[in-house]
C-alpha positions in Angstrom: 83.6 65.4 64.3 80.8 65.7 66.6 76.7 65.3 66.1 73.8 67.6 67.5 71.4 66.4 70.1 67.9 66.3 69.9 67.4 69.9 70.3 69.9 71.3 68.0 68.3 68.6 65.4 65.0 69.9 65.6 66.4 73.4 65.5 68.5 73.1 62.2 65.8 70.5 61.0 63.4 73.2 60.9 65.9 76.0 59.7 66.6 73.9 57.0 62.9 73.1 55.8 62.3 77.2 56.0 65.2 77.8 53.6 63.9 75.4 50.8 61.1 76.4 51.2 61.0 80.3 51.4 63.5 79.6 48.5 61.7 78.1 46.0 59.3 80.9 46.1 61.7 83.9 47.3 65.3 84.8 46.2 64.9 87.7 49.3 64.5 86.2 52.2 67.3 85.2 54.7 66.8 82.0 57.4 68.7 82.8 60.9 68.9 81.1 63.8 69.7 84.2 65.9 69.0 88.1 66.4 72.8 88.9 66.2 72.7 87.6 62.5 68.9 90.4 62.1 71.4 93.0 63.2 73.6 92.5 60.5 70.7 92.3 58.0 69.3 95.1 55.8 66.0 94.9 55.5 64.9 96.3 52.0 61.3 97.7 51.4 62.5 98.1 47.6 63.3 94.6 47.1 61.3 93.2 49.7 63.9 92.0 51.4 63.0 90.3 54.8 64.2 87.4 57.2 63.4 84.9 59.3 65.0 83.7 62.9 64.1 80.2 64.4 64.2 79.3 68.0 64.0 76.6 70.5 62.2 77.5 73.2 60.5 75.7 75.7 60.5 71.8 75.8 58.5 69.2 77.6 59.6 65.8 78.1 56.3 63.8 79.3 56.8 60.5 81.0 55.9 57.7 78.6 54.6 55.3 81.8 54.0 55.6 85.1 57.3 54.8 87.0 59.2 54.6 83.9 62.4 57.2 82.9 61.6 57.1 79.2 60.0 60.6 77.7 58.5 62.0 74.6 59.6 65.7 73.8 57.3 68.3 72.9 59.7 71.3 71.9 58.0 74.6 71.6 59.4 76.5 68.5 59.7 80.3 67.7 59.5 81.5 64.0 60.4 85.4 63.9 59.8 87.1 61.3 61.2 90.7 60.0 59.4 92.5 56.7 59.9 96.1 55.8 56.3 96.1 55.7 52.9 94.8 56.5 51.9 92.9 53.2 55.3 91.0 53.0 54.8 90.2 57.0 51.0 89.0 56.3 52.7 87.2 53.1 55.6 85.1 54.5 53.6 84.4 58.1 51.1 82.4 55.6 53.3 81.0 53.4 55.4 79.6 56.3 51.8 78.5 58.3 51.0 76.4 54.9 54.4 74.7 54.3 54.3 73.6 58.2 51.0 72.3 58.7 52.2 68.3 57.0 55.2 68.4 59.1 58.7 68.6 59.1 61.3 65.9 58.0 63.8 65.3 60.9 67.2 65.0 60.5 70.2 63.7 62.6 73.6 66.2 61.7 77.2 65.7 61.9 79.2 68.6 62.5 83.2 68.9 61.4 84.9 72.4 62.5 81.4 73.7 63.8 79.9 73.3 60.4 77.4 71.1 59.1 78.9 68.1 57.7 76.1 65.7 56.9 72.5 64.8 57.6 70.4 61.3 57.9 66.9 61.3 57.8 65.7 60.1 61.1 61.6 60.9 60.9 59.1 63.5 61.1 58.1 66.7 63.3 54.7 66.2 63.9 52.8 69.9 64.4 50.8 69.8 67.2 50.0 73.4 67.6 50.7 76.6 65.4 50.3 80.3 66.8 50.2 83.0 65.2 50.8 86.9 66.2 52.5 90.1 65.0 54.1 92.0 67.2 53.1 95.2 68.8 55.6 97.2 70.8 52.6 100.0 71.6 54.9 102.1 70.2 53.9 104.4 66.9 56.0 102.4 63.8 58.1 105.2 62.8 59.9 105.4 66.1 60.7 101.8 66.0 63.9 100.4 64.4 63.0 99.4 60.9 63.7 96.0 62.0 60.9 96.0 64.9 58.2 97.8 62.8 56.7 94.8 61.0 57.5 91.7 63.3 55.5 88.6 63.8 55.8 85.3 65.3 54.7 82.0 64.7 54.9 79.5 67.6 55.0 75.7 66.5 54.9 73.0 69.4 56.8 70.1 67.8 57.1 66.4 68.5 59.6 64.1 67.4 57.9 60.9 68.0 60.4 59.3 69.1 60.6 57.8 73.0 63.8 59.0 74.7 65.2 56.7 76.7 
């Protein structure tokens, strides 16, 4: 039995969030945390089937005092997305913009046998900054992989709140 640290909290926090969410309105779209699991994935322009991979990036831990050790974190956060076209792209980039805008709840995990065990609230993810921008290989769509034809990403600059000692 093991627990994440902060930056596998926020990670799974955030995966987490997506899949309620893109589930209550969506039975079609997947929630990864990486590309290995898109190249397993079938994207379906019949059934609109599409996914989403989440990221941690980037993280800055600014010094809460002069002189003082103790931090804040500002993790920056990569939201892939993967449609099998344009309209679903435009779609789930929104969708996901609006459900992230109030925050995210935070959540410490326990892991048993690499597998999430349990999770305790522990706060918020406050959303400092969202960007947003599909993805253009400069490269005509129909020589791309289906996968890479309607991409986008959505970069979220998280805080915990919390000061890390």
């Amino acid at each position: 039995m093991g627990t994440y640290r902060t930056s596998r909290n926020i990670e799974r926090s955030i995966i987490d969030f997506l899949e309620t969410q893109l589930q209550s309105e969506w039975s079609n779209i997947s929630v990864f945390k990486t590309f290995k699991q898109v190249d397993n994935f079938q994207l379906d322009i019949k059934t609109n089937k599409a996914c989403v991979v989440v990221r941690n990036s980037i993280t800055e831990h600014e010094r809460v005092e002069l002189g003082g050790y103790s931090t804040r974190r500002e993790a920056t956060i990569l939201i892939d997305i993967f449609a099998p076209h344009d309209g679903l792209r435009l779609d789930i980039k929104d969708f996901i913009i609006e459900k992230v805008k109030g925050g995210i709840p935070y959540y410490n995990y326990t892991i048993v046998n690499g597998a999430v065990d349990s999770k305790v609230a522990d706060g918020r993810l406050t959303i400092l900054n969202i960007g947003d921008e599909p993805i253009d290989f400069n490269t005509p769509k129909e020589e791309l992989d289906i996968k890479d034809r309607y991409r986008h990403l959505i970069t979220l600059t998280v805080r915990t709140g919390k000061v890390e000692i």
